[in-house]
C-alpha positions as CSV (number, residue, x, y, z in Angstrom):
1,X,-84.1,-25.8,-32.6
2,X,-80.7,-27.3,-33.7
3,X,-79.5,-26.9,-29.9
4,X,-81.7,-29.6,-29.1
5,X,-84.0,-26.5,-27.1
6,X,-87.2,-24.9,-27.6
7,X,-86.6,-21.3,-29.0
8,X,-89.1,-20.1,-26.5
9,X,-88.3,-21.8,-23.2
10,X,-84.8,-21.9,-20.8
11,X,-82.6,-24.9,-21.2
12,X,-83.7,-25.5,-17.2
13,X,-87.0,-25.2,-18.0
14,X,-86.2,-27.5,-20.6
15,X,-84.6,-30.1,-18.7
16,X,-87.2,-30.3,-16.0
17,X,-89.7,-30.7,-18.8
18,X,-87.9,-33.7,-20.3
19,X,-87.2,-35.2,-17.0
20,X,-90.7,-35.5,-16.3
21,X,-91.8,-36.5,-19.7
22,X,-89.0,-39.3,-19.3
23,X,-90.3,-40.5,-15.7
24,X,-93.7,-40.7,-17.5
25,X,-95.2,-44.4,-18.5
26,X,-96.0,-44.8,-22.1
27,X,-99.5,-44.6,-21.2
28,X,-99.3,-41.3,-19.5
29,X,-97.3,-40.1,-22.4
30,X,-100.0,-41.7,-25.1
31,X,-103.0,-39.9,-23.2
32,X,-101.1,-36.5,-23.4
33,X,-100.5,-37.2,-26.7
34,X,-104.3,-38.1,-27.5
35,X,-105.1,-35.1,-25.3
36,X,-103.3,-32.6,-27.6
37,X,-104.4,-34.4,-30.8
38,X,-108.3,-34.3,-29.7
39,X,-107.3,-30.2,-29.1
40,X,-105.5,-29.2,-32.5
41,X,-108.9,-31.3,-34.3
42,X,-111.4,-29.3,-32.4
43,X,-109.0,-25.6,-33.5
44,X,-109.0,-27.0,-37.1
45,X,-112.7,-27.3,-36.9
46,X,-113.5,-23.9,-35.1
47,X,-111.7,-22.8,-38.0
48,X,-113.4,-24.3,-40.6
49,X,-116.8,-23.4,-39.1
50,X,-116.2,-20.0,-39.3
51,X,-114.6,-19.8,-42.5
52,X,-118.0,-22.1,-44.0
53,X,-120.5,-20.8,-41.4
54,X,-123.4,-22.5,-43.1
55,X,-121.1,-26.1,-43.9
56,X,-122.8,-29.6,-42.5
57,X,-121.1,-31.0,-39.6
58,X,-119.7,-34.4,-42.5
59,X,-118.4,-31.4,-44.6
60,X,-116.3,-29.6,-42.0
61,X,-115.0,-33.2,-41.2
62,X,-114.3,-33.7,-45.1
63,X,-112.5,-30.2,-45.4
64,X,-110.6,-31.1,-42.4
65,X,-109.7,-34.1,-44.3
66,X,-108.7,-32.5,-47.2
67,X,-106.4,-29.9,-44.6
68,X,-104.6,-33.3,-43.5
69,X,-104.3,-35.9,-46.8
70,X,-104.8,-33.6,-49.7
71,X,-107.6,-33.3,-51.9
72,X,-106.6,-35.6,-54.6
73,X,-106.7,-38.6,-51.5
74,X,-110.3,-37.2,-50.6
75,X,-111.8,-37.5,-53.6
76,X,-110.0,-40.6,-54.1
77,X,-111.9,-42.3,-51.2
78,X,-114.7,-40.7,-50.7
79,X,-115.4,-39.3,-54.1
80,X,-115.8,-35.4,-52.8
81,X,-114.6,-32.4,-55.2
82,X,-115.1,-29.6,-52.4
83,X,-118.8,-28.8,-53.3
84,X,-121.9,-31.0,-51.0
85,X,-120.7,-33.9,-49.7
C-alpha cells in the first residue's frame, strides 16, 4: 500500500471512500471506529471459544488478553500463567 491505495479496491473507489470519511465529524468517525473495534473483540472471542470450548467466560477475556499485551504483561497484572484463572 505504498501508492497510498488499498490493494483490493479502485483508486475511485478510493477517493470517494476518503471523501466521505473526510466530510465525517470526529464523532461519526469515533463511533465507526468503536463499531469495528467492538466487531474484531467479539471474532477474537468466537475464536477462542472454539479453540477452549469448555473455557469460563473471565478466561476467554484473559486469553484475549494475553492475544493483545503478551503473556508476560498478563501475568504481571493479573497474576495468570494460562491454566484457571
Amino acid at each position: 500500500m505504498s501508492s497510498g491505495h488499498s490493494l483490493d479496491t479502485s483508486p475511485a473507489a478510493d477517493r470517494i471512500q476518503f471523501e466521505r470519511l473526510r466530510a465525517m465529524s470526529p464523532e461519526q468517525r469515533g463511533a465507526i471506529l468503536t463499531a469495528l473495534t467492538l466487531t474484531v473483540q467479539e471474532l477474537a472471542l468466537a475464536g477462542l471459544r472454539q479453540r477452549y470450548p469448555v473455557a469460563t467466560e473471565d478466561e476467554l477475556w484473559l486469553r484475549l488478553a494475553v492475544r493483545r499485551l503478551g503473556a508476560d504483561v498478563v501475568q504481571r497484572v493479573t497474576g495468570w500463567t494460562g491454566g484457571d484463572p
